[in-house]
C-alpha positions as a Markdown table, in Angstrom:
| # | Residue | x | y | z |
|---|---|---|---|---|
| 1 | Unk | 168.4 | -13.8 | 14.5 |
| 2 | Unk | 167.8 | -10.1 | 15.3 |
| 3 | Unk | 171.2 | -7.9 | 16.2 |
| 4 | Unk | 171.6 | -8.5 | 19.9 |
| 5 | Unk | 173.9 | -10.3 | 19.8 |
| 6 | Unk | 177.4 | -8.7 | 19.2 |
| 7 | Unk | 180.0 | -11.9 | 19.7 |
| 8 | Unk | 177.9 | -13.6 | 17.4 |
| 9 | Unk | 178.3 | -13.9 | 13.2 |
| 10 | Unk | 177.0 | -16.0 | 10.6 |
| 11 | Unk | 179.4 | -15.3 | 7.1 |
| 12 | Unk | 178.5 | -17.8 | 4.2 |
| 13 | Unk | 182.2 | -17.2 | 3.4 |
| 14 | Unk | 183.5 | -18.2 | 7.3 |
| 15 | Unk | 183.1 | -22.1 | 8.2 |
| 16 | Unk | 180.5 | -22.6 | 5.6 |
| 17 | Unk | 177.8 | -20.1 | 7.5 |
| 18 | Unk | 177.9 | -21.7 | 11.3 |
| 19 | Unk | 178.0 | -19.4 | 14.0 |
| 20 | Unk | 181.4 | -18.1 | 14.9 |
| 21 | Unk | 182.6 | -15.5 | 17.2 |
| 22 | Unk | 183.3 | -12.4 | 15.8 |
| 23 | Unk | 186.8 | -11.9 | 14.5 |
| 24 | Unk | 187.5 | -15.8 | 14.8 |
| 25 | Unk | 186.6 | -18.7 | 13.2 |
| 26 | Unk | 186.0 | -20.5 | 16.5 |
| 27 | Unk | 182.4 | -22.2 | 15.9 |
| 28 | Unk | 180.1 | -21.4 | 18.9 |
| 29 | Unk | 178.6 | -25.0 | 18.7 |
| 30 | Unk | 182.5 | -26.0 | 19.7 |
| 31 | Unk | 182.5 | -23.9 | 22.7 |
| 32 | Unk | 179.0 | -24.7 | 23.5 |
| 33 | Unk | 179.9 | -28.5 | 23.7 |
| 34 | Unk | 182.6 | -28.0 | 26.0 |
| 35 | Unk | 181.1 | -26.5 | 28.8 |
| 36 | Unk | 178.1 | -29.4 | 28.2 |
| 37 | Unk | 180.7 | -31.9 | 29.0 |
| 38 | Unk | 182.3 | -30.3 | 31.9 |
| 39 | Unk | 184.6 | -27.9 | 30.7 |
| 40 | Unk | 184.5 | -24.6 | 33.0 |
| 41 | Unk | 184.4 | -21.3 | 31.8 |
| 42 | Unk | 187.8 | -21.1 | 32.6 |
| 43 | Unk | 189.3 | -23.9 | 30.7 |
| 44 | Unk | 187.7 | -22.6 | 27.5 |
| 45 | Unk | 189.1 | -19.3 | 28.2 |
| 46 | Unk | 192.2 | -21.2 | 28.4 |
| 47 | Unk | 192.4 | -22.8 | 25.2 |
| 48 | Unk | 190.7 | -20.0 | 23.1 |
| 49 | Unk | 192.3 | -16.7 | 24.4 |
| 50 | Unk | 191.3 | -14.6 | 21.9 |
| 51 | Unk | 187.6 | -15.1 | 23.6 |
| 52 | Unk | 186.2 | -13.3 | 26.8 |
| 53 | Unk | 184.2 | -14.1 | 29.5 |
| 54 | Unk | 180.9 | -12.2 | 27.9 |
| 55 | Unk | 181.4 | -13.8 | 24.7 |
| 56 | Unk | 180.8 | -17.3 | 26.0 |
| 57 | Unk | 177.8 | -16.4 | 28.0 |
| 58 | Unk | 176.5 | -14.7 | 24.8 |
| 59 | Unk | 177.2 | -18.3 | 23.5 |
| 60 | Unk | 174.7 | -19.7 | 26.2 |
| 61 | Unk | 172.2 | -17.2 | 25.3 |
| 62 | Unk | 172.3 | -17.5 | 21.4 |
| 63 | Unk | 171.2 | -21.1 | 21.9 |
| 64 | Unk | 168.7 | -20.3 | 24.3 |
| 65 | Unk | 167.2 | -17.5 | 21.8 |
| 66 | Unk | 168.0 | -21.0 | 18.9 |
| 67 | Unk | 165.6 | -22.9 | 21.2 |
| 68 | Unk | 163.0 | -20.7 | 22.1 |
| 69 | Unk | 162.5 | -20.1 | 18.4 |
| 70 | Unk | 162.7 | -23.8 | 17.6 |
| 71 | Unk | 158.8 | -24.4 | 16.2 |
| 72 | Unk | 159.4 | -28.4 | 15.6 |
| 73 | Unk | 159.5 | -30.7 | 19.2 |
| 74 | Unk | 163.2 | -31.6 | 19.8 |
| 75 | Unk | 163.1 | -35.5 | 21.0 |
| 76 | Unk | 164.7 | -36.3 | 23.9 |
| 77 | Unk | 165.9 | -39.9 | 24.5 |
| 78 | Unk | 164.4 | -41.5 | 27.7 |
């Protein structure tokens, strides 16, 4: 993943290599579930202080670079 993303980390050392935001160990897959089930940005920001606005929309965008770079066909249940 190239360096344009500046919320973003991946340390083998922090929750075994996942993505976490920086300066946390708050998993960006976590946050990225919660708005997929209905959470509002606001609600996040509620129970994660220590993250902003711009970091969860950097959130959104990291898996849309993940995606975009995915080479395999992701199957989607009918």
């Amino acid at each position: 993943m190239e360096q344009r993303f500046k919320w973003i980390v991946v340390d083998p050392n922090v929750c075994h290599g996942k993505p976490v935001f920086k300066g946390t160990r708050i998993l960006v897959s976590d946050v990225l579930e919660m708005l997929s089930v209905g959470m509002s940005i606001e609600d996040v920001l509620r129970g994660y202080p220590q993250l902003s606005r711009e970091m969860i929309y950097e959130a959104l965008g990291f898996a849309a670079e993940l995606l975009r770079r995915e080479r395999s066909v992701i199957p989607i249940p009918a």
